[in-house]
N, C-alpha and C positions, 0 to 999 in steps of 0.2 A: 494323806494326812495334811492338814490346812497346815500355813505356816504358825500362826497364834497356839496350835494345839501340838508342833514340833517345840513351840519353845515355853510352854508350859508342861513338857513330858513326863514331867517327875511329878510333881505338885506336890502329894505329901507322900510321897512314894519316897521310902528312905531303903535303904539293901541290910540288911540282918546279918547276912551268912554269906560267904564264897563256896561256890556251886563242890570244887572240890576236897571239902573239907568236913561233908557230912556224911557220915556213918550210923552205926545202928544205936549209937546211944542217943541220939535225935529225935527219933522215935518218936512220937506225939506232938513235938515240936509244931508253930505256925514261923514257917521263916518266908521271907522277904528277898528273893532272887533276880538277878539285875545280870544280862550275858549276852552272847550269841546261839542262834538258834544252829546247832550243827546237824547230824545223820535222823534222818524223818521216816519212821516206818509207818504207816498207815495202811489198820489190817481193814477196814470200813468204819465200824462202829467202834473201833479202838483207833488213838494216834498217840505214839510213842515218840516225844520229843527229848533230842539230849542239846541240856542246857549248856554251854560254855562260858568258862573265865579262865583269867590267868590260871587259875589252880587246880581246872580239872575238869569235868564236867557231869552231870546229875540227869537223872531220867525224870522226866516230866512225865505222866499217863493222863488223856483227857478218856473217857467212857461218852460217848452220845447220850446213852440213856442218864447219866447221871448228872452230867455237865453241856447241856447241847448248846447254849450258847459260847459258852469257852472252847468248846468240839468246831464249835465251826467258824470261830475267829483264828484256833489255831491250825485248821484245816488251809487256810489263806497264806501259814507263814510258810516261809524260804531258809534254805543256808545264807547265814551272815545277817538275816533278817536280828536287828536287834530288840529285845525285849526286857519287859521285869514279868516277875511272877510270886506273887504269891499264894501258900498253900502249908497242908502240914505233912511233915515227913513221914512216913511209912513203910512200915519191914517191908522186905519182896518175902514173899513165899519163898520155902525154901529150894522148890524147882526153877525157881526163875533169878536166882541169883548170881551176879555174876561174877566168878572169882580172879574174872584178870582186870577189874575195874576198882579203886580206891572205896566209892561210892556205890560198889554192885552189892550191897545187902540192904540198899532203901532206892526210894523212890519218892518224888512228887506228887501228892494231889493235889490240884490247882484248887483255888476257890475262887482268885483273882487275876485276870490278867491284864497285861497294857501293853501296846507296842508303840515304840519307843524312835524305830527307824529301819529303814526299808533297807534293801542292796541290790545290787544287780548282781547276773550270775558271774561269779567269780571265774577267773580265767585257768585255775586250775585247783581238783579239792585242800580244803582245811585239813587236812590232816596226815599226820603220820608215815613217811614209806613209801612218798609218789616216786614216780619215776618220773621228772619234769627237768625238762633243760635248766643250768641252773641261770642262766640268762635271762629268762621268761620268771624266776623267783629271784632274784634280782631288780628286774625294773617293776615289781609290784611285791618290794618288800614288806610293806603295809602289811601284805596279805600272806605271805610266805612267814612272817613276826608271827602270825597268830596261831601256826601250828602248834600242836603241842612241845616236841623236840625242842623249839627256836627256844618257845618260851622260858621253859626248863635252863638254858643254857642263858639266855641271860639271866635269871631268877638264881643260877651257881656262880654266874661272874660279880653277881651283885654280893653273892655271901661272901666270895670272895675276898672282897675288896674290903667289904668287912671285919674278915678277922685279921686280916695284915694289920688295920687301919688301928683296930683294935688291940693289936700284940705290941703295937710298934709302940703307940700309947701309955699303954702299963708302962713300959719304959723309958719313960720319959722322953720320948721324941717328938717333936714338934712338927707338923706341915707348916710350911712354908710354900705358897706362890711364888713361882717366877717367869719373868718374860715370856712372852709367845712373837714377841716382834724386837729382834735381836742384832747383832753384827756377826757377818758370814764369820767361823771359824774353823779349821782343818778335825772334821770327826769321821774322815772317812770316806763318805756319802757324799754327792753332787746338794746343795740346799735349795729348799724352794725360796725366791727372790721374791718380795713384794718393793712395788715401787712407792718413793715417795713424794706426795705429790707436791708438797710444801719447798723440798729440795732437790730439785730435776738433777737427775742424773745419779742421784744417791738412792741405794735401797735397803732395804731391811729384809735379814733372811730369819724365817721360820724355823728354832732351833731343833739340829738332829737329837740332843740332848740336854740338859741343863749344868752341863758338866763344870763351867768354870763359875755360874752362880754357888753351887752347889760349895766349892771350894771356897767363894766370897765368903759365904754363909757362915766355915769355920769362923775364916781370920775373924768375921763381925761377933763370933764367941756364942751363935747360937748351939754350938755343942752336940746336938743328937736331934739333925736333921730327914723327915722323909714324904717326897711325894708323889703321889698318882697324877704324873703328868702326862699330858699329850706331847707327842716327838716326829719328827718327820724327815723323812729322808727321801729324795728324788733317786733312785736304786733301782734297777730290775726286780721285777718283782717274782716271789711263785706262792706256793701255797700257805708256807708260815710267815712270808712278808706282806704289808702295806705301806703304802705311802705315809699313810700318819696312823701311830701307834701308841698304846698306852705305858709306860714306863714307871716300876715302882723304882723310885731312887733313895737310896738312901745312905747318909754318911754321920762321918762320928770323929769327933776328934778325940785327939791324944788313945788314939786304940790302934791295937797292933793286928797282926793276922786272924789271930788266936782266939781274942775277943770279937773280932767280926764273922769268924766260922762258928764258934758256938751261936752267936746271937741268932743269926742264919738258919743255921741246923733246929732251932728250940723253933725258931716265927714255921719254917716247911714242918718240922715233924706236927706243929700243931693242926696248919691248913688242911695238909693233906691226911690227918688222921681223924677230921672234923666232915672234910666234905668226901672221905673215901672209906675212911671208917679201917683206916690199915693203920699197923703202930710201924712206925717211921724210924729203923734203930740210928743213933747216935753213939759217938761220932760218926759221917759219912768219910769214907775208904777217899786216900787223898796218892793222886798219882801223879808225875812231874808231867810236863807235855812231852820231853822226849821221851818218856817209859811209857805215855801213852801213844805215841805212836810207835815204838819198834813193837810192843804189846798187842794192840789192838788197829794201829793202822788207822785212827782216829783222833783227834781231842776232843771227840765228845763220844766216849764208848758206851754199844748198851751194855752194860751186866748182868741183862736178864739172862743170857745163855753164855759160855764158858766156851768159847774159839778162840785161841790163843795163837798170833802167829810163833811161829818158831824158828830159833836163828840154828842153819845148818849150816853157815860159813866156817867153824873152826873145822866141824866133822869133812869138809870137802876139800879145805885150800891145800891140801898135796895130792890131792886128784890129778891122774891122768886124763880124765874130762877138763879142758879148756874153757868150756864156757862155767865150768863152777870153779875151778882154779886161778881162770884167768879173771873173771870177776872179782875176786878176793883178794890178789893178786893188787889188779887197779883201785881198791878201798872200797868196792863195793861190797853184796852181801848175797847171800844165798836164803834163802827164808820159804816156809810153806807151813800149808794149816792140815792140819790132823781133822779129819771124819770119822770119830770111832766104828765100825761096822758096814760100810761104804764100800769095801774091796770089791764088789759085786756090781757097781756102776756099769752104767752098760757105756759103750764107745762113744756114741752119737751123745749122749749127755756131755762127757768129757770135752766133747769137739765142742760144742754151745759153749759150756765153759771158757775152753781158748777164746773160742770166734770173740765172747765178751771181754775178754782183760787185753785181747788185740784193737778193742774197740777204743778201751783206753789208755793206749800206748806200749803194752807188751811186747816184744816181738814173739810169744809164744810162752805154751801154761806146759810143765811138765808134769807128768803125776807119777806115784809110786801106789800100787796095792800088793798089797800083804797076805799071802793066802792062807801063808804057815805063820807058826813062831817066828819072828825077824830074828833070834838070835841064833837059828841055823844057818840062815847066810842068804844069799842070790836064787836057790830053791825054789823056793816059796811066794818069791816075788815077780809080780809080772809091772815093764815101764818099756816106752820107747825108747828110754837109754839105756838101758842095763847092763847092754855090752861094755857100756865104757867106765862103767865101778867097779871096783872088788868087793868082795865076799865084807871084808873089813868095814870100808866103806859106806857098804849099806847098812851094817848094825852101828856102825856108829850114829848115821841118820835115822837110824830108827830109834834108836837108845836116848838120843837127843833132845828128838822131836816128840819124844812117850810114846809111840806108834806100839801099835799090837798087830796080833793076829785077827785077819776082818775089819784093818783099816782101811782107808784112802789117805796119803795125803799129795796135795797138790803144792805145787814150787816154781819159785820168779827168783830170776838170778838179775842182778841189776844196779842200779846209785839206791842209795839206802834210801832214800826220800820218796824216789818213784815206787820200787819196791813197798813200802809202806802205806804207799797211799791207794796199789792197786787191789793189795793183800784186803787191805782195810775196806774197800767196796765190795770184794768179792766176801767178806767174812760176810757181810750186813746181805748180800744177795741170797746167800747161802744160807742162810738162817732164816730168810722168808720163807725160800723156794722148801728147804727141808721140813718146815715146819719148829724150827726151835725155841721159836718164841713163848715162854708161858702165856698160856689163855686167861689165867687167873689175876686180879687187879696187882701187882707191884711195883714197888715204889725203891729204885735203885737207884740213889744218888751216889753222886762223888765230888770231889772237888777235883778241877786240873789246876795245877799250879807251874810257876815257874816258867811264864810263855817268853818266847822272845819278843823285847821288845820292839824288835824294828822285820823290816822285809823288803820286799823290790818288788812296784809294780811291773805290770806292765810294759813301760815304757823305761824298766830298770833303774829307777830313781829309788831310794833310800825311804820307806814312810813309816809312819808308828802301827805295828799290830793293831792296838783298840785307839789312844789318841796319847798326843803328846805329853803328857801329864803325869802319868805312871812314872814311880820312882825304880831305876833300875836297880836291879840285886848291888849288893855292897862289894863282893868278891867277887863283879865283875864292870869295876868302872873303872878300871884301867883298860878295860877293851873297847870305853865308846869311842876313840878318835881311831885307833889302829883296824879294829874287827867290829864294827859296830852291830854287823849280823849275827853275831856270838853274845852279844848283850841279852841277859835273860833278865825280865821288869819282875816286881813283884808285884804279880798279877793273880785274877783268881779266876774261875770260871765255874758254875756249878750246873752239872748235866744229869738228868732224870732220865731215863731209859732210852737213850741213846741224842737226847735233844741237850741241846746248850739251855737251857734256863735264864744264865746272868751272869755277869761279867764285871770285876772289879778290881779295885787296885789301892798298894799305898800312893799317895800324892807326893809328888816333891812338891816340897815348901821350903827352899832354899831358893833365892834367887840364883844365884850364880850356878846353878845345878839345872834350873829351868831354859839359863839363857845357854848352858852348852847342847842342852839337848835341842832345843829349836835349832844353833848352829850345827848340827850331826845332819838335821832333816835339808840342809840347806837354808834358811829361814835365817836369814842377815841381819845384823841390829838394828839398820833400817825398817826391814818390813818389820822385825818382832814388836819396835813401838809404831809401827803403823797398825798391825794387828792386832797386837796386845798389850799396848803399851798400859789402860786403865787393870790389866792384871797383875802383871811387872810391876808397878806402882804400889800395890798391894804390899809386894814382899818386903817394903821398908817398915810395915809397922805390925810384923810380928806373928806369922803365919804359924800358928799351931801342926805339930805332925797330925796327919788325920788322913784317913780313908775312907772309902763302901763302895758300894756295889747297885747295879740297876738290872732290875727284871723287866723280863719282856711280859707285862701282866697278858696279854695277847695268846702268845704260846701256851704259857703255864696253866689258863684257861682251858683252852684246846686240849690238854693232854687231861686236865679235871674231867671236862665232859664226853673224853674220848673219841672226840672229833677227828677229822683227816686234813682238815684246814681252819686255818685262823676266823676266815671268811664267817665257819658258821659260829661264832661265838661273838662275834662283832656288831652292831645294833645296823648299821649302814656303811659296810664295807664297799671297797673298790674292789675293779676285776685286776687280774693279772697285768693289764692294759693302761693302768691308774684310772679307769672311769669308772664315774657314778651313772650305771643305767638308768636308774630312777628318775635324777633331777637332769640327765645329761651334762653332764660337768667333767672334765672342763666343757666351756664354753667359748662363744667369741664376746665381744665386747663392742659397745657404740663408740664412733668415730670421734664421739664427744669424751667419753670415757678415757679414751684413749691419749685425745689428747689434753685434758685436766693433767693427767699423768706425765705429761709431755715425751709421750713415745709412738713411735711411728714402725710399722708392720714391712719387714721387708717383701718384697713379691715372693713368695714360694716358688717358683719358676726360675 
């Protein structure tokens, strides 16, 4: 194709119709098809082309005897070969129709065609269910975009965003833009640095959040604020993180918990009963973090299946067993999960089990099965401790724990924290491996409430849970200078079958409340008006109570199109690695570049 006749390709060729969107009431129709040319069956004197677009794609038929010059122009086309066509729509017979396709009750007869632009052979098929590294569909996302699946999922990221956009709206809420080129502030996360080239030596970081605009926004009285921003955080990554992410944020002044959990509840029951077509019950089930973890060994529990751990410290601490007495004894805890029907496990399973909770610091998994009634006694029960309980003993732990006749259950004696947190992996293993997960689409929210505010990395320094900003519970601010790791924020978190969703908080808006909690984290009046001095400044002229909360629109995506990573809901995501295989990014920079900038590259060596 000359170049003059690539850029006159349309002329008065306009598109009518999208390829997946026509059905049998079309029928006589002449429409106007504009797409890619995808799967080419050619029987000799029949060629079956299926047309492609975003929306779907359509069966093209050329006949030789009927059509031999369009027969043998599209005898010439290829995959990804782009084209128009037009023609009029027509039933399929009813032997030939296809009932797993949108479009399988009609079909194309051309009476026009044009091509439009050529391709080279693609490096792996358009379609559906390949098995291709996802590396090789990564650096030719172009092409990996155009499958159907991809499509789909941005085509529900996009509704997405619209009925938030939309819910939030009725409401009176306002989008509001803020910075993308900011001053580093404490959200967590390591920030990505941009240099500045006007003032050497200073730079501008890329916000993880827009958390303390967000909070301007109150004091400036815009009242019922929310936006779909971009956020980024330099973090290890894995499958539900990227470097830079999309963020619904939203806040509201003069509103309490109450009013931010319904608002919440009403914007999710509507998304998810729009693009999932489930009814969403309200209120969602609200559990503190510590009843979520002695409960579930999680703060973000699924609720699709019912593993509950269970506390057997009262039933054991006058055991002549030392390691459940003796535990109890030093403030620890005794705890295990119930298997209804499980007493049958074989050995070698059990041992898999230990080897994993050894993996994660246990020093050994006990188990108990139940072969009879538990409230016979030691009988019925087969354990590699059993010697060292009584009859008592054992019905008490089974009466405890609800255990029956043809249970399992498995037991971690230990500090209540560790205990919790091994219990809590092993429930989420155990419910793959068992198969407990419902097959069927639902939709289990909760709220976790009541998080601590503070924790110790690391390197045992003092840091904020989510960020400095969260106002701590009222009937626990006599513990920020004395126990500050006892300080519980009022914070919020809302988890969908077993993922965190969002995360949110009331704000302190009292200066002198702001300036002891930065001195808790360490954060001296110095640095606070080195760092925050233009926030601080703020609270003289009249900072409204207010709150909300921010989604990971990212995730939330992901669990809509029921994906296994963020990656595939993303237009041009990064690997685990932070790179862009596509455009090769990061990259290096010219020496000139470099130094505009005025920065200079240590030897790597």
């Amino acid at each position: 194709m000359s170049e003059d006749q690539r850029l006159e390709a349309l002329g008065d060729w306009r598109r009518s119709d999208y390829c997946g969107q026509l059905n049998a009431r079309d029928a006589g129709r002449t429409v106007t098809l504009m797409g890619w040319v995808g799967r080419r069956r050619d029987l000799g004197s029949v060629l079956f082309v299926m047309l492609r677009d975003r929306t779907g794609e359509v069966q093209v038929v050329f006949h030789e005897h009927l059509q031999g010059p369009l027969w043998e122009k599209a005898g010439n086309w290829r995959g990804e070969f782009v084209v128009a066509v037009r023609g009029q729509v027509r039933e399929r017979s009813a032997d030939t129709v296809n009932p797993d396709s949108p479009t399988g009750s009609v079909e194309i007869v051309p009476e026009k065609v044009r091509l439009l632009n050529t391709s080279c052979n693609t490096p792996f098929y358009i379609r559906d269910g390949i098995d291709v590294d996802e590396a090789l569909r990564l650096k030719h996302r172009y092409l990996d975009l155009k499958r159907p699946e991809m499509q789909k999922a941005m085509l529900l990221r996009a509704r997405a965003n619209a009925v938030v956009r939309g819910f939030l709206e009725e409401r009176d809420f306002c989008e509001v833009e803020t910075p993308h080129l900011t001053r580093s502030t404490p959200e967590g996360a390591r920030d990505y640095l941009v240099p500045n080239r006007r003032e050497p030596g200073e730079f501008y970081a890329l916000p993880q959040s827009p958390q303390l605009f967000k909070q301007l926004l109150m004091l400036a009285g815009m009242d019922r604020y929310y936006q779909l921003v971009r956020c980024f955080r330099d973090e290890d990554l894995r499958a539900n993180r990227q470097p830079e992410f999309t963020q619904l944020d939203v806040e509201m002044s003069f509103a309490g918990e109450e009013e931010i959990f319904s608002l919440i509840e009403e914007m999710l029951a509507r998304l998810f009963g729009e693009l999932w077509g489930v009814e969403v019950k309200t209120p969602f089930p609200r559990l503190t973090y510590q009843d979520a973890m002695d409960r579930y060994g999680s703060d973000s529990p699924d609720l699709r299946y019912d593993l509950q751990l269970q506390d057997l410290s009262e039933a054991v601490a006058a055991s002549g067993f030392r390691l459940f007495s003796g535990t109890v004894k030093d403030g620890g805890v005794v705890r295990g999960l119930v298997l209804p029907g499980m007493a049958g496990v074989s050995r070698s399973q059990l041992d898999r089990w230990e080897e994993q909770v050894k993996e994660w610091g246990a020093r050994g998994l006990l188990w108990f099965a139940w072969d009879e009634d538990p409230s016979v006694g030691t009988a019925g029960v087969r354990s590699p401790v059993i010697r060292h309980l009584t009859d008592g003993e054992i019905r008490r732990m089974a009466r405890g724990a609800g255990a029956d006749e043809g249970d399992l259950m498995l037991v971690l004696a230990g500090e209540r924290d560790d205990v919790n947190r091994m219990l809590g992996m092993l429930r989420i293993r155990l419910a793959r491996q068992l198969e407990m997960i419902p097959e069927e689409e639902m939709a289990e929210f909760l709220w976790i409430t009541e998080p601590p505010l503070f924790e110790l990395n690391d390197e045992g320094a003092l840091t904020s849970v989510h960020h400095p900003f969260t106002a701590p519970m009222e009937e626990d601010m006599g513990l920020l200078e004395e126990d500050p790791a006892s300080v519980r924020g009022i914070g919020y978190d809302v988890v969908l079958n077993g993922q965190e969703l969002a995360s949110g908080s009331l704000r302190i808006h009292e200066q002198e409340l702001q300036e002891r909690i930065f001195a808790v984290l360490g954060i001296g009046p110095e640095e606070q008006r080195e760092r925050f001095g233009f926030f601080l400044d703020a609270f003289a002229y009249g900072f409204p109570p207010h709150g909300g909360i921010a989604f990971g629109m990212d995730r939330m995506v992901m669990i809509l199109a029921k994906k296994q990573t963020i990656r595939d809901v993303i237009a041009f995501p990064k690997t685990t690695a932070a790179r862009d295989l596509m455009t090769g990014a990061p990259a290096t920079v010219s020496e000139d570049q470099l130094e505009e900038l005025h920065l200079r590259l240590r030897d790597k060596s």
